[in-house]
Each structure stands twice: as C-alpha cells, then as structure tokens.
C-alpha positions as CSV (number, residue, x, y, z in Angstrom):
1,X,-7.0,-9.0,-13.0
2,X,-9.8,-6.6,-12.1
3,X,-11.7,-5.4,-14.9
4,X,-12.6,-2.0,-13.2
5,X,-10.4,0.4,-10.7
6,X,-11.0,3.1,-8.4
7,X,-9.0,6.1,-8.5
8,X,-8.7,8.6,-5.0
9,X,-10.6,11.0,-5.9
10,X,-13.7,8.0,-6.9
11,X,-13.0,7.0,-3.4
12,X,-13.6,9.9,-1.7
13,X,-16.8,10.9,-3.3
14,X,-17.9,6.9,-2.2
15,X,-16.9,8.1,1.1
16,X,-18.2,10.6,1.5
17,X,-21.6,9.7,0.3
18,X,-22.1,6.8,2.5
19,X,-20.7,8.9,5.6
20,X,-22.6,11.8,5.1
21,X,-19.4,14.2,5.2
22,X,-17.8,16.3,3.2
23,X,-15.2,15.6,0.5
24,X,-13.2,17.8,2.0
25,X,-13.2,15.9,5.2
26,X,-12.6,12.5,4.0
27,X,-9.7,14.0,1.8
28,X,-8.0,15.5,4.6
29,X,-9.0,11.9,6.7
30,X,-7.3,9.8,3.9
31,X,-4.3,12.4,3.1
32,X,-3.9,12.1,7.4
33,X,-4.0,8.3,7.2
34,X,-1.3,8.0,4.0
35,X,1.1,10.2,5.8
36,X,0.9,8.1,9.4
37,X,1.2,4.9,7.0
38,X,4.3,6.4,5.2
39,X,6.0,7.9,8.5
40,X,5.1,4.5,10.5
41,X,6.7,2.1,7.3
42,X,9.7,4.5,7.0
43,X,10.2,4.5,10.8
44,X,10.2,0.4,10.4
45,X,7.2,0.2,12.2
46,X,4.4,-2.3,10.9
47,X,1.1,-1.3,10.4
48,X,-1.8,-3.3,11.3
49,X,-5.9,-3.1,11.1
50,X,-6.9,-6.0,12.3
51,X,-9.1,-8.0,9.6
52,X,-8.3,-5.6,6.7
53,X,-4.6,-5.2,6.0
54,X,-1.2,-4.9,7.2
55,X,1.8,-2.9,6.0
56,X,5.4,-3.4,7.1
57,X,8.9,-2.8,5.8
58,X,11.0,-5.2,4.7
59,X,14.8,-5.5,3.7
60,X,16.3,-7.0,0.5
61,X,19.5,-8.4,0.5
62,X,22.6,-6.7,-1.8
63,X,22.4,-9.7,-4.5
64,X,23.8,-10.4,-8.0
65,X,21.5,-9.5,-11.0
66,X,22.4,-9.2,-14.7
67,X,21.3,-6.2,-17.3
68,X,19.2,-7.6,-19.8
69,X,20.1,-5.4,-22.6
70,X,24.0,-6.6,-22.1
71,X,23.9,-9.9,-20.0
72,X,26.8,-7.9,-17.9
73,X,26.3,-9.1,-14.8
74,X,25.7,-6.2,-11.9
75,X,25.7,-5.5,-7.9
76,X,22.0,-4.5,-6.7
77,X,22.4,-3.0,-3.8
78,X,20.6,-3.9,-0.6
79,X,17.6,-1.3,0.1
80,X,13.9,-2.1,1.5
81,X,10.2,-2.5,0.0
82,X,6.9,-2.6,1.7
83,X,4.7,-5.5,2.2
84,X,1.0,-5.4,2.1
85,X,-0.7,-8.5,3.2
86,X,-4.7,-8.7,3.0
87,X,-6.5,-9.4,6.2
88,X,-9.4,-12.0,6.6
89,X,-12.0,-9.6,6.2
90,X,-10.3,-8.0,3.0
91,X,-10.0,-11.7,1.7
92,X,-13.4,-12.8,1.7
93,X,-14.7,-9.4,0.3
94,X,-12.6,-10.5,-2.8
95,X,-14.1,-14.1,-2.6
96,X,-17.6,-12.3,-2.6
C-alpha cells in the first residue's frame, strides 16, 4: 500500500506548475473531465485512454448474502459498480 497520497487539490497545483496554467484552469479541466467520466459510466458507456486507464460499468447479479451481526441470511439486490483497469503505460509507471 502506498505510503504517500495525493489529494485534488495537490494535483492541481502539480498541474498546473508543470503546464504553466492556472489553477483555476486545470480545476475547471479536471471538474470537466470527472463529469464526462461520470455521465459516460452512468450512460453504460466505457471509457478508454489508451495506455493509461479504462473505466466501464459493470452489473452484479441479485445474489444471497448473510448479515454478519445475525447470520440471517439476506437478498442483495442486483445493481452496478465501476471497473477501473490500469493501462500499460499506467502499469509500468508503478513498476518504476
């Protein structure tokens, strides 16, 4: 598990340090690329940069769980999650 992390507001100042823009600008940029990703996932479409990542939708199945506290068993019902999967370029940045 990663030691450090780097919060949105961290990441826009790196931004816009190495860009030579404003924070401003790469807030709005990022705040414009999280909505398309959120509209595009909830739309079911799948999301790819080629090299860097890809984010889709995907569906779970209704399924039989149990509650911890009790042991009762319950019905989950079906519903969706996200998948992020790292591109190549992503990947050996971590190996680095």
């Amino acid at each position: 598990m990663a030691d450090k992390s780097l919060n949105k507001t961290e990441l826009v100042a790196k931004i816009a340090a190495s860009t030579n823009q404003s924070q401003a600008t790469v807030d709005a940029v990022l705040g414009g690329l999280f909505d398309a990703l959120a509209e595009s996932v909830s739309a079911g479409v799948k999301v790819s940069i080629p090299g860097w990542l890809a984010v889709e939708r995907t569906h779970r199945a209704a399924r039989t769980g149990r509650n911890p506290q009790t042991g009762a068993t319950i019905e989950i019902a079906a519903g969706y999650s996200v998948k992020v999967s790292a591109g190549s370029k992503l990947k050996a940045a971590a190996k680095a």
